[in-house]
TIKOL-988109 format. One record per residue (C-alpha): residue in one letter; chain; x, y, z. Coordinates in nm, 3 decimals, always signed. Layout:
BEGIN
("A","A",(X,Y,Z))
...
END
This chain:
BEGIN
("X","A",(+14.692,-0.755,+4.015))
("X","A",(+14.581,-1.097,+3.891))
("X","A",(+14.266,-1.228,+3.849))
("X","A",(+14.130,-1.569,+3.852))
("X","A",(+13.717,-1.666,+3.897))
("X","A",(+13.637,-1.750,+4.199))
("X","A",(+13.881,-1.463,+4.361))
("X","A",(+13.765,-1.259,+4.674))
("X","A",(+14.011,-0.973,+4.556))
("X","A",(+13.778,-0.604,+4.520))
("X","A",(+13.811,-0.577,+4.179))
("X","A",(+13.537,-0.313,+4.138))
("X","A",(+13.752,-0.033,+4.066))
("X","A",(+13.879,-0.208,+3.781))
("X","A",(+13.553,-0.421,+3.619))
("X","A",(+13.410,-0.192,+3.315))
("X","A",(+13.069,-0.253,+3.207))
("X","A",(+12.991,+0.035,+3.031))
("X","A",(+12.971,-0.137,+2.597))
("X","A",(+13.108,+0.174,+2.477))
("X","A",(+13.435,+0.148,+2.690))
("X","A",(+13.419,-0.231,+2.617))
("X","A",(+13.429,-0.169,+2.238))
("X","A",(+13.693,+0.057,+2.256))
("X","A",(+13.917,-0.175,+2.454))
("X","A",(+13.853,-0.487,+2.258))
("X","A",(+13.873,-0.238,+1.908))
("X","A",(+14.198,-0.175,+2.045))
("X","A",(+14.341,-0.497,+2.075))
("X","A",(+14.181,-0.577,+1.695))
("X","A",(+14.329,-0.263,+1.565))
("X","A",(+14.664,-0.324,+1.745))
("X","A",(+14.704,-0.728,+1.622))
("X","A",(+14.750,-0.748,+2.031))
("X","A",(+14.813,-1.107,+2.140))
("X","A",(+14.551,-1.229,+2.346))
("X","A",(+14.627,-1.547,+2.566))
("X","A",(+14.341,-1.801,+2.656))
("X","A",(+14.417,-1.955,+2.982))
("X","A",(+14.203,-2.251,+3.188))
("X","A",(+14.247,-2.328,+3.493))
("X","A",(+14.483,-2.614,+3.481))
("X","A",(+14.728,-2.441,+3.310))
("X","A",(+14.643,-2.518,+3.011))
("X","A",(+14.721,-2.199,+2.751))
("X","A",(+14.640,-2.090,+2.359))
("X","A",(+14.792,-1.817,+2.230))
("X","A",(+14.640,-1.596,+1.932))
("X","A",(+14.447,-1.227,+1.836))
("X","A",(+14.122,-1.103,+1.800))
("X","A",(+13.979,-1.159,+1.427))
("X","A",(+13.685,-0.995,+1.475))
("X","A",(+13.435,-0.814,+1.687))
("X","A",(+13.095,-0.831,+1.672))
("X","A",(+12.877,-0.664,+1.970))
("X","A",(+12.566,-0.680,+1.696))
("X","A",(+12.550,-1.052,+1.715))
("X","A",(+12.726,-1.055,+2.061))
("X","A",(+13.022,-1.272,+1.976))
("X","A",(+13.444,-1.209,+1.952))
("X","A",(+13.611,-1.405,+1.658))
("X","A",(+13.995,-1.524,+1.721))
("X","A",(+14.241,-1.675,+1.505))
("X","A",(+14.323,-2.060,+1.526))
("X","A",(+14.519,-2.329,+1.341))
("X","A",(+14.276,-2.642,+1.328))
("X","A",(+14.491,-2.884,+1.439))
("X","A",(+14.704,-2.698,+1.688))
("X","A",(+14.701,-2.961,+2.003))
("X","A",(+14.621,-2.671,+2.256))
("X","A",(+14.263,-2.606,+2.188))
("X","A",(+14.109,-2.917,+2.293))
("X","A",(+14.143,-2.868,+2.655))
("X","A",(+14.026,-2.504,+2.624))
("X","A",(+13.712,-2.604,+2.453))
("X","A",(+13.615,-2.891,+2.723))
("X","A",(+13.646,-2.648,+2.943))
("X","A",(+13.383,-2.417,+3.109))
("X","A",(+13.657,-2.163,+3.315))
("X","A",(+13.856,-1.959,+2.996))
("X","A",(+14.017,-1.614,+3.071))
("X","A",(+14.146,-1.410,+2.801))
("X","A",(+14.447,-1.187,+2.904))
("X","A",(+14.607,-0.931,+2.647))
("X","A",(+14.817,-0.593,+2.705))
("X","A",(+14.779,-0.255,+2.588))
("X","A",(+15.116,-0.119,+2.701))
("X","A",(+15.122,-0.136,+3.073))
("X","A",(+14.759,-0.188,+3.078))
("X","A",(+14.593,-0.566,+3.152))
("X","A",(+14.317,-0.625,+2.990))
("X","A",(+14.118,-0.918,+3.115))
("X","A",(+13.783,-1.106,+3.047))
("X","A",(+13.615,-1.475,+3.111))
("X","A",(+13.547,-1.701,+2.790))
("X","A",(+13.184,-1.793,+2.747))
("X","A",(+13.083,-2.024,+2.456))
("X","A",(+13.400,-2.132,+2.309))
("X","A",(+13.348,-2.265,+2.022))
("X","A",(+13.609,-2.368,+1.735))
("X","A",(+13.442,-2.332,+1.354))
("X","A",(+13.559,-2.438,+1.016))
("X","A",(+13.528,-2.284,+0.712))
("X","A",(+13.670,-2.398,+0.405))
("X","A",(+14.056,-2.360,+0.460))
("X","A",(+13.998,-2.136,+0.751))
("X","A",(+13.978,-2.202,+1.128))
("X","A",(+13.868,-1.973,+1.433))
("X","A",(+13.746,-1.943,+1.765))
("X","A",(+13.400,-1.762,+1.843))
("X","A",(+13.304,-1.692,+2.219))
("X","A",(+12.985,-1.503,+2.329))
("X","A",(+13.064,-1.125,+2.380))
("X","A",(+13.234,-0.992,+2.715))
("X","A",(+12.953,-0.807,+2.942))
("X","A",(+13.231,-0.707,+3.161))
("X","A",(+13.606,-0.638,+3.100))
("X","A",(+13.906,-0.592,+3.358))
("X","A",(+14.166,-0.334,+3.332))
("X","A",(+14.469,-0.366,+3.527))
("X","A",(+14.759,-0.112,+3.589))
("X","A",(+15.040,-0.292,+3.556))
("X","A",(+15.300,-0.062,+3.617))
("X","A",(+15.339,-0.066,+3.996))
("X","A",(+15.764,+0.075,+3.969))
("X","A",(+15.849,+0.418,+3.773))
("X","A",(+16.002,+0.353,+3.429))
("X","A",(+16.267,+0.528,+3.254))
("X","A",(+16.378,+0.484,+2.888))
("X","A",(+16.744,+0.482,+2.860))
("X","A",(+16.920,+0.703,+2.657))
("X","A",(+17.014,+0.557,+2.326))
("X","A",(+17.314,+0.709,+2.271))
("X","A",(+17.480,+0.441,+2.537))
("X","A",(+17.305,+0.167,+2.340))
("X","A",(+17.145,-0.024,+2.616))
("X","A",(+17.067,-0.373,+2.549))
("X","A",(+16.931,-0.697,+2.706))
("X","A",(+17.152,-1.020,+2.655))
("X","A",(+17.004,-1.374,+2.671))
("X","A",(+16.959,-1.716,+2.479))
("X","A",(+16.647,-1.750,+2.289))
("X","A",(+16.422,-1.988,+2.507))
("X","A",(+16.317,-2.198,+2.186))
("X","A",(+16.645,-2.216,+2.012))
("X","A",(+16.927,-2.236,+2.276))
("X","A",(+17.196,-2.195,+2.034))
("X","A",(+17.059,-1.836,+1.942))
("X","A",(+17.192,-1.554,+2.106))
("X","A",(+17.000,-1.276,+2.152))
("X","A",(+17.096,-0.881,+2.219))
("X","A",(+16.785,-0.709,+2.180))
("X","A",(+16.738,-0.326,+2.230))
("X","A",(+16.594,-0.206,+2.585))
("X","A",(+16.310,+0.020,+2.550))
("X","A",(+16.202,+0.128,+2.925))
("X","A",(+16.316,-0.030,+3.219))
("X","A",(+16.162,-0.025,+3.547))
("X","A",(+16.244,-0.249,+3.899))
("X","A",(+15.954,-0.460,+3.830))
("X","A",(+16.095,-0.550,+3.439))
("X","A",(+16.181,-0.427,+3.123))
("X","A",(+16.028,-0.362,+2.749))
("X","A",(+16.263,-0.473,+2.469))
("X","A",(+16.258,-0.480,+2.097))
("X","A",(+16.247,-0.736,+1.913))
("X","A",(+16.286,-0.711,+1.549))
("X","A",(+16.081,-0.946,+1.280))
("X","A",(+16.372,-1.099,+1.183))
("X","A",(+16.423,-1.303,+1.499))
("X","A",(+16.189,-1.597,+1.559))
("X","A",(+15.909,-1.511,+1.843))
("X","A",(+15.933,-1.557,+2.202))
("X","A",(+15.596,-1.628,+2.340))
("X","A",(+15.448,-1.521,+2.611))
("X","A",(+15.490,-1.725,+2.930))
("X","A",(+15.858,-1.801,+2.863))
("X","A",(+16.131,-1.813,+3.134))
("X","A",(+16.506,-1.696,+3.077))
("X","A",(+16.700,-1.756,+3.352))
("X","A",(+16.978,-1.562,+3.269))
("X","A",(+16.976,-1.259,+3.105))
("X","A",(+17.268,-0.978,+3.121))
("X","A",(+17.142,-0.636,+3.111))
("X","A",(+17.383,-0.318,+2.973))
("X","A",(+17.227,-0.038,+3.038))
("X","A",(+17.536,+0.230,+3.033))
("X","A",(+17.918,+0.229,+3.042))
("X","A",(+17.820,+0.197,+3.436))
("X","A",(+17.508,+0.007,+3.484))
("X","A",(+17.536,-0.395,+3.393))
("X","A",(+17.319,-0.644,+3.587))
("X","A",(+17.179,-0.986,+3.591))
("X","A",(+16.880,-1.129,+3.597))
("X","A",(+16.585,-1.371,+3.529))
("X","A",(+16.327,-1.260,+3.311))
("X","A",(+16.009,-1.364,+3.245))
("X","A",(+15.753,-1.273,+2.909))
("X","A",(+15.463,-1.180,+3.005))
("X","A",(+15.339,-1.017,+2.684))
("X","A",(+15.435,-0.961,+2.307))
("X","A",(+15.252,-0.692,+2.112))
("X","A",(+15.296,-0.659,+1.744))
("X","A",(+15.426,-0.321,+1.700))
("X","A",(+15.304,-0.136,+1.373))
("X","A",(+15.423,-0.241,+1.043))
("X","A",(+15.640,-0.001,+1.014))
("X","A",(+15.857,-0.055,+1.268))
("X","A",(+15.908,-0.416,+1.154))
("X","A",(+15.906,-0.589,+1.500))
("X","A",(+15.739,-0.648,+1.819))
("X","A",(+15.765,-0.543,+2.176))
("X","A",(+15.835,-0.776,+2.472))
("X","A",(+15.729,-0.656,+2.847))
("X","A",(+15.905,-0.862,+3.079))
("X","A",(+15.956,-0.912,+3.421))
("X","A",(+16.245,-0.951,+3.670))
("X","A",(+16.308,-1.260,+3.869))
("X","A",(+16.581,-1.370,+4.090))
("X","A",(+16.764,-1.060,+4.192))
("X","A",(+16.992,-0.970,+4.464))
("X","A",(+16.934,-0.668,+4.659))
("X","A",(+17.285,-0.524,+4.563))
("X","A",(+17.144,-0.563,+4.190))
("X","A",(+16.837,-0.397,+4.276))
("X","A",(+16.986,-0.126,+4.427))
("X","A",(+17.251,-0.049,+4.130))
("X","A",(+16.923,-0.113,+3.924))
("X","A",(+16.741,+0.146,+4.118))
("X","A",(+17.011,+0.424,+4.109))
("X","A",(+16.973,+0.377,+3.751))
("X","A",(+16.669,+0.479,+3.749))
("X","A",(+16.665,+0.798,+3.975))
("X","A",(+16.992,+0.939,+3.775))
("X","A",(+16.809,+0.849,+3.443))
("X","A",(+16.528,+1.062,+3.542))
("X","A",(+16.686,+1.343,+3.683))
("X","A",(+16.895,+1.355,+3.379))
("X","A",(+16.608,+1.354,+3.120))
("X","A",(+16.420,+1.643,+3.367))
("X","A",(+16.733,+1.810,+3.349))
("X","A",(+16.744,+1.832,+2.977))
("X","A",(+16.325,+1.903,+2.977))
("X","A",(+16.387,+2.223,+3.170))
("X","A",(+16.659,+2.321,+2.948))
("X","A",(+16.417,+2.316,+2.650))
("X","A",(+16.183,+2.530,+2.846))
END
């Protein structure tokens, strides 16, 4: 569910006051190297992580390059949301105080502390992850480089989107981008089409040496959505198949 100021949308089932839940959330995103999108209301967008938090002093540090062109209409601005994802959780608060401090070589932004934080479910349509042995993958051009052709590894798809892999070897997508066309294997049997849009990129641990993309689906037929959705159901009747054979 989105959230801009100013909306008459009940969001008190999902506003958290409480500092210690707070902390946890924003430790999260720290801990995680989560990116965090700054957004004002014309559009306008920065995106970057969480350097520090300090609920002592009452402020939240985050990264900057101190001439990137996108701050200045962020700082002349008194209406900056911060968006990141944890998963299929939206995490959501308004930008007080923006600041942008220099320091030697080093650049950030510092904004007061959040008093309250919004946490969104964003998984509204069951997700499955396929089954690896059929190798499912996602094909598409990279949206900065045309030339590149991507074929990136599906993680979990659902009929609102899809989480791929995408490993550090391949330049970033960022978040906001728009593929038009993007051909989806899934098995031997399943192969659709369809837009897709990024709507967050979390750095996955080092180890895994890569990030994850959650996307979602734009532009489909209802014939696609259909195969898409008997996908899904034999997917998970397969893997609770195999469950109770464990038992």
């Amino acid at each position: 569910m989105p959230y801009t100021k100013g909306s008459h949308v009940n969001l008190d089932d999902y506003r958290i006051t409480s500092s210690v839940e707070i902390q946890a959330l924003l430790k999260q995103l720290l801990d995680m190297n989560t990116l965090v999108t700054l957004s004002g209301p014309q559009g306008n967008c920065h995106t970057t992580m969480l350097w520090a938090v300090d609920p002592a002093r009452g402020i939240v540090c985050f990264s900057a390059e101190a001439d990137d062109p996108s701050l200045a209409p962020l700082l002349e601005s008194d209406e900056v949301v911060a968006v990141a994802y944890l998963d299929s959780i939206k995490v959501q608060f308004d930008i007080e105080g923006l600041v942008h401090v220099h320091g030697g070589r080093h650049s950030a932004l510092n904004a007061q502390y959040p008093a309250e934080v919004f946490r969104f479910q964003r998984r509204d349509a069951f997700r499955v992850k396929p089954f690896s042995s059929h190798s499912p993958q996602a094909q598409m051009r990279h949206p900065g480089m045309p030339d590149m052709l991507l074929n990136l590894r599906i993680l979990d798809v659902s009929l609102g989107g899809m989480a791929l892999f995408l490993p550090e070897t391949i330049p970033m997508l960022d978040a906001g981008s728009k593929i038009g066309r993007c051909i989806i294997d899934l098995d031997g049997d399943t192969r659709i089409e369809a837009g897709v849009k990024i709507h967050h990129v979390t750095v996955l641990h080092p180890e895994f040496h890569g990030a994850r993309l959650g996307c979602e689906f734009f532009g489909m037929d209802g014939a696609t959505m259909r195969t898409l959705q008997n996908y899904i159901n034999q997917t998970q009747k397969r893997r609770s198949a195999l469950s109770l054979d464990k038992d």
